[in-house]
Each structure stands twice: as structure tokens, then as C-alpha cells.
C-alpha positions in Angstrom: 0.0 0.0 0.0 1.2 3.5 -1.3 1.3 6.3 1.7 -1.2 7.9 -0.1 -3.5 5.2 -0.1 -2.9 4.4 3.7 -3.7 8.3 4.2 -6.6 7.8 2.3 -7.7 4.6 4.1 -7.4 6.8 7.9 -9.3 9.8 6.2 -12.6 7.5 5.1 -12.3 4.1 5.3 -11.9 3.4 9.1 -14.8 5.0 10.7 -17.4 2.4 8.7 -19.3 0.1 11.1 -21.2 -3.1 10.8 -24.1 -1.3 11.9 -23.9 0.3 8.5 -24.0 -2.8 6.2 -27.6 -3.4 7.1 -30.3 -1.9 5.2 -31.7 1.3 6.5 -35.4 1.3 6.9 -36.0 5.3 7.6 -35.5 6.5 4.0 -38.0 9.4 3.3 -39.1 11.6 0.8 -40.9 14.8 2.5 -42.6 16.6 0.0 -44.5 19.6 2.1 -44.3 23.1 2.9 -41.7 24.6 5.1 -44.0 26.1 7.3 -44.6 22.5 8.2 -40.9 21.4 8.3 -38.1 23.3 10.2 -35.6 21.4 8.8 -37.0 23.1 4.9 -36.4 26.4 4.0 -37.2 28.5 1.0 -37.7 31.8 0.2 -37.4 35.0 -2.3 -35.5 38.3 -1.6 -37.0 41.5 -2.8 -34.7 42.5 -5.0 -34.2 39.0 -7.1 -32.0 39.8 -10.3 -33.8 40.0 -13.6 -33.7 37.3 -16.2 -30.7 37.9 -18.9 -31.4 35.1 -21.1 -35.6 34.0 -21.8 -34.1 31.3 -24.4 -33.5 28.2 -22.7 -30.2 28.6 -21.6 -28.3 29.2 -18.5 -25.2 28.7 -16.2 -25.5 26.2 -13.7 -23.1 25.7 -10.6 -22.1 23.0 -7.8 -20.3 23.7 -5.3 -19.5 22.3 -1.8 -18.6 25.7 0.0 -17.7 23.6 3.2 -19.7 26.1 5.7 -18.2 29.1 4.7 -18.8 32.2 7.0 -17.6 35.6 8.0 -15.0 37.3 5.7 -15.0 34.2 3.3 -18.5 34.0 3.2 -18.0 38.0 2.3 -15.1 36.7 -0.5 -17.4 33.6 -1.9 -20.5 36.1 -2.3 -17.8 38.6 -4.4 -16.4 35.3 -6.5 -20.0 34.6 -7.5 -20.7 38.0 -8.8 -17.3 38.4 -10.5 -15.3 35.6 -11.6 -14.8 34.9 -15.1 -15.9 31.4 -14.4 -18.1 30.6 -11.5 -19.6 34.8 -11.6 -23.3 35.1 -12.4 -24.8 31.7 -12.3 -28.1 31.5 -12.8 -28.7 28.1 -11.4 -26.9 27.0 -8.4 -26.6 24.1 -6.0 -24.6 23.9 -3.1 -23.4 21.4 -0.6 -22.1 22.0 3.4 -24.5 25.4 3.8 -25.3 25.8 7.3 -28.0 27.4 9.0 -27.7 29.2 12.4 -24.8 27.2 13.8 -22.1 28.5 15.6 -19.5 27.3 13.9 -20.8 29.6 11.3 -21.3 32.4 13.3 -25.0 31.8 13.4 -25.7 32.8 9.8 -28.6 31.8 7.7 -25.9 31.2 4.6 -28.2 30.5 2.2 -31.0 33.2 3.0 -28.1 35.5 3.1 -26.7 34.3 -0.6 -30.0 35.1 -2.1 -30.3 38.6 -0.7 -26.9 39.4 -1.8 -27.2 37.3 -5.2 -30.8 38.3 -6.5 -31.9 34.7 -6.1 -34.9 32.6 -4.7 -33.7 29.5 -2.5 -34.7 26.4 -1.2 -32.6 24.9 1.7 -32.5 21.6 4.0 -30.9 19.9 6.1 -31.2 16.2 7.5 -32.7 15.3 10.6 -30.1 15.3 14.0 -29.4 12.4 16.4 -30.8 13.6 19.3 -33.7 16.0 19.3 -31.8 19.2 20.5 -28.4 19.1 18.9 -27.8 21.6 16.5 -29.0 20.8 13.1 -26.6 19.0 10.6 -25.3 20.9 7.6 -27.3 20.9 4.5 -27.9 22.0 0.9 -29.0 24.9 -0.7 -30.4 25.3 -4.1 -30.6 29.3 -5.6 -31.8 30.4 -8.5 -32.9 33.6 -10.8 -36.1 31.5 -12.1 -38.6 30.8 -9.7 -38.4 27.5 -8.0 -41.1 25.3 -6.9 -42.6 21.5 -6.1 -39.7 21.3 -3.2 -38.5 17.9 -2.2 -36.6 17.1 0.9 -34.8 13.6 0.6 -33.2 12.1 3.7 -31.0 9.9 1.9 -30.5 5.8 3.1 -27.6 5.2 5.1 -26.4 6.3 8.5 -22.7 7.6 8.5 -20.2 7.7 11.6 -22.6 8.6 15.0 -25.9 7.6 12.6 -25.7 11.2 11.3 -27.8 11.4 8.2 -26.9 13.3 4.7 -29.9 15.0 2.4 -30.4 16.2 -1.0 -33.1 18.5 -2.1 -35.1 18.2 -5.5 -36.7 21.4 -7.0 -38.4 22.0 -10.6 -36.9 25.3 -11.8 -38.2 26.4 -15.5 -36.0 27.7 -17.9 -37.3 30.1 -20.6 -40.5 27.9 -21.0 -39.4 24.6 -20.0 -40.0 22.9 -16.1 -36.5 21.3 -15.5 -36.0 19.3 -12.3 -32.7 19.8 -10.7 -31.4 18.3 -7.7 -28.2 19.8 -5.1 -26.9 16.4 -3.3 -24.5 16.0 -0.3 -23.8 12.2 0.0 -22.1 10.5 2.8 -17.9 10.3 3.2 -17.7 7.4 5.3 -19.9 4.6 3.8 -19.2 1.3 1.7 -19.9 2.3 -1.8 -22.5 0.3 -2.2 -24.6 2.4 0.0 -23.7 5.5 -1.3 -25.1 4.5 -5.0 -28.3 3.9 -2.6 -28.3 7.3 -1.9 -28.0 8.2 -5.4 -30.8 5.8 -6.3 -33.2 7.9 -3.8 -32.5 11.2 -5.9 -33.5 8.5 -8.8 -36.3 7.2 -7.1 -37.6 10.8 -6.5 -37.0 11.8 -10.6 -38.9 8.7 -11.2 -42.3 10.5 -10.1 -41.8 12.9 -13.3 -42.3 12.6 -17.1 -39.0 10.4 -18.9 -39.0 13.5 -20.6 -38.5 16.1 -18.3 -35.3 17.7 -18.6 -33.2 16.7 -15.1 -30.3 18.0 -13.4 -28.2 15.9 -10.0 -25.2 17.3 -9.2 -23.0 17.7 -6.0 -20.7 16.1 -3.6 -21.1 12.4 -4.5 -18.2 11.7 -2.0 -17.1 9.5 -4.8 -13.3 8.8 -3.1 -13.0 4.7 -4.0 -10.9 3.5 -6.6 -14.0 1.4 -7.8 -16.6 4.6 -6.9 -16.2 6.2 -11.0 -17.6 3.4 -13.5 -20.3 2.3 -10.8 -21.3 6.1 -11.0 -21.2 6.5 -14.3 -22.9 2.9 -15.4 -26.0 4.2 -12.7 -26.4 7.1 -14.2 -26.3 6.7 -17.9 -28.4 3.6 -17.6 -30.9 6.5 -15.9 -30.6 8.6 -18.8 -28.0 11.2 -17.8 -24.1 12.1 -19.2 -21.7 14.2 -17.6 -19.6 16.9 -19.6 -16.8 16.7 -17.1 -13.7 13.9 -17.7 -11.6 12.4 -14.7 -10.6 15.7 -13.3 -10.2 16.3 -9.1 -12.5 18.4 -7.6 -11.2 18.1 -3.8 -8.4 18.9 -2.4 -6.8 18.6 0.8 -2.9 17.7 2.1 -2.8 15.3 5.0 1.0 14.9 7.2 2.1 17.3 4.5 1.0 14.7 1.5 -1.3 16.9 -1.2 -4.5 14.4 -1.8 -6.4 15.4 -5.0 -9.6 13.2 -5.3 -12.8 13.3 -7.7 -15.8 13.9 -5.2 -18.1 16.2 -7.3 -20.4 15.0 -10.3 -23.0 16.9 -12.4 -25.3 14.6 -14.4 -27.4 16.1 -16.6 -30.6 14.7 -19.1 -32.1 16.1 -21.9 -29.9 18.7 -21.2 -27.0 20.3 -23.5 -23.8 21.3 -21.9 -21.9 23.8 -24.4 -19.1 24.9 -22.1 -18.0 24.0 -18.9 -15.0 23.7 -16.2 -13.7 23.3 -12.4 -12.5 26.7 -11.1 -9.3 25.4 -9.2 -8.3 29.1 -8.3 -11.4 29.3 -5.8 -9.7 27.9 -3.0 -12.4 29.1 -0.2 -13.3 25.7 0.2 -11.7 22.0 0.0 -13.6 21.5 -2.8 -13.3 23.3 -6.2 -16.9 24.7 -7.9 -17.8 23.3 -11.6 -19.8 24.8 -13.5 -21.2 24.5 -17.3 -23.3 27.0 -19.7 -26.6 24.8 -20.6 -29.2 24.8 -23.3 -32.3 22.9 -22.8 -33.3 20.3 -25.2 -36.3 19.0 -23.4 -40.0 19.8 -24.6 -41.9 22.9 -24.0 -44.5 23.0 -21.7 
């Protein structure tokens, strides 16, 4: 075994249990208001930025911004205004956005992104171990065009101390075609087998839509395993979907010194045309670097 891979092996393999190898019987799909669930949040700002393009096409974004706050939250929000890559997406899902913790100084990130962006957002977050802890970190979909039919999904498959991971479904139209789009945070510390479970629940959830519906699922897959890429790939082609991104990294992180560069990030896309994309590896903000891809929809009108 390479140093690297025995680095590798202490950062994610070791913390798996036996208790994990079971099948998980509190897999849910909450569909409702968030009035009804505090753990779902959406909302618009008042001054939401108007629409530059009514054709069809946009820039879409996935990023996990690892619970940025404070003077990098400050530098993140400037990056997505400015940057000649990741600047003025129109369609973005993030992973790791926390909500009134205080390891994030208590700030609503993704309420505040949408004030300072121009964007409606839907945000959630899994349920906690123990009713009282702080709530877990959670994902945060924003976007120019109005967003509706929310979905909360608590995906299958407790990680280290049975915390739970979520991804969150929204339909989102696009000039004048309904596209569903999911932002998904997956668990790190899981036998890979149980982690394409949690990518079969964002499945499962597309499943209740037209074939024909344009989709997007993208976000921090966790995909770290030597054997984690062609299971990916042969799940989600055989669902309908191709990636415009090749083998690239999209983490990175050293550990005793030793620079670790790993693919984690995926964005699948159906029906969909990606005519440019790319990874932004000057954003260093987080551990993981933001893709991004200009879209056309090829799906039928409404």
C-alpha cells in the first residue's frame, strides 16, 4: 500500500461500522411546505435579479462551499458576482451550507446568498441524532427563475454517530421549460454500495416525473473509492444522464504534509446540452473546487 492510499484509508475508510452494512429502513421523501418542516427552507428576496437570457439557456453551478462564513462567506458572495468562471450563475446548488450554527457564526448562509445574489432559495438539512443538537449541515439550491414542487430527501444510510446526509429536488423552469434539478450531499464514510443507494433515492424521486423532463443531479457524491467512478457512471447513464466533465479532481486537501487530490463532485445532466464547462481550481475558499457548465435545454416545452 502507497502512503497515499494508507492516508486515504485513515481519512474515510476506518470510521465504517457493521451497523452500516444493514439496510436502512428510515429512507424518506418529505414533500410539504416549510411552514410544516423546520428542517426546509425557502424563500425569495425583494430584490431578485432579472432574467438575462428567456431562451433556454443558462449557467448552472455545484459547489461544496464547506460552511463558509464571516470574511470568506464576504469573498465567496464577491467570486460569485465576478469571476470569469463561477460569476453570475443562474442556477446554483450547493453542498455543506449551514443554517444558524455557531461554527458559522449563526448565519442563515443561504437566505443571506439570495439577498446578496438576487436569487430565490430552497434549503434543507437532515434530521439530528438527538432531538436538541444543533442541526446538521445541508444543501441549498438558488436560483434567478422561480423555484417550486420542493423535495426534501433524507437519503438511506447512516454515517459515523448515525448522522444522516440530504439532497433536495426542485423543478426550476428555464425560458418555458420545467427542468428538475437536484443539489446532493452524500455521505464520506460509507461502503460504496450504500452510497449508490443514496443516489438511487434522488433517482427514485426523478422517477415520479415525465421520462421526458429535462433533469439535473449534481454535488458532492463523495465519490473517493478507486472502484466509486464506472459504478457512478454505469447508474447514471443507464438512468438517462451524461456528464460533460472527464476524470478531473475536484477536492483537495494535504494530509502529514501529503497533497491528496480526489474526484468527489459529479453533475449529471438529461435532456440537457452542456456547451461549455470547467472546475475553477483558483477558488480555494473551500476544499472542494466549484464546476460549472453553460446549458441549453433540449427538453419539450411545456
Amino acid at each position: 500500500m502507497t502512503p497515499a492510499s494508507f492516508i486515504l484509508l485513515l481519512m474515510f475508510a476506518l470510521p465504517i461500522g457493521l451497523s452500516l452494512l444493514s439496510r436502512d429502513p428510515h429512507y424518506q421523501t418529505i414533500n410539504q411546505t416549510a411552514k410544516n418542516d423546520p428542517l426546509l427552507e425557502i424563500g425569495t428576496p425583494a430584490n431578485v435579479r432579472a432574467l438575462t437570457a428567456k431562451d433556454g439557456s443558462a449557467k448552472v453551478l455545484s459547489y461544496n462551499i464547506r460552511w463558509r462564513s464571516g470574511e470568506e462567506l464576504e469573498k465567496l458572495i464577491k467570486l460569485f458576482h465576478d469571476d470569469p468562471e463561477i460569476g453570475g450563475a443562474s442556477i446554483m446548488g450547493l453542498q455543506e451550507v449551514d443554517r444558524n450554527r455557531k461554527r458559522s457564526a449563526k448565519t442563515n448562509t443561504a437566505k443571506l446568498l439570495a439577498e446578496q445574489l438576487g436569487m430565490h432559495y430552497a434549503w434543507a438539512a437532515p434530521p439530528t441524532v438527538k432531538a436538541g443538537d444543533e442541526e446538521e449541515t445541508g444543501v441549498a439550491v438558488l436560483s434567478v427563475y422561480p423555484i417550486t414542487d420542493v423535495h426534501r430527501i433524507v437519503l438511506p444510510n447512516e454515517g459515523p454517530g448515525k448522522r444522516r446526509r440530504v439532497a433536495l429536488g426542485v423543478t426550476i423552469t428555464v425560458g418555458e421549460t420545467p427542468i428538475r434539478f437536484y443539489s446532493v450531499h452524500a455521505e464520506t464514510r460509507i461502503p460504496m454500495d450504500k452510497k449508490l443507494q443514496q443516489y438511487e433515492a434522488v433517482i427514485k424521486d426523478l422517477s415520479q416525473y415525465a421520462t421526458t423532463m429535462p433533469a439535473i443531479v449534481l454535488g458532492d457524491m463523495n465519490t473517493w473509492e478507486p472502484s466509486a467512478e464506472p459504478k457512478v457512471k454505469k447508474l447514471f447513464t443507464e438512468a438517462g444522464f451524461h456528464t460533460p466533465f472527464d476524470d478531473q479532481s475536484t477536492f483537495s486537501r494535504k494530509v502529514l504534509l501529503i497533497p491528496i487530490e480526489l474526484r468527489l463532485d459529479w453533475v449529471w445532466l438529461r435532456q440537457v446540452e452542456s456547451l461549455t464547462h470547467g472546475i475553477d481550481k483558483k477558488v480555494g475558499i473551500s476544499d472542494h473546487w466549484p464546476l460549472w457548465t453553460n446549458i441549453k435545454i433540449e427538453g419539450p416545452k411545456r
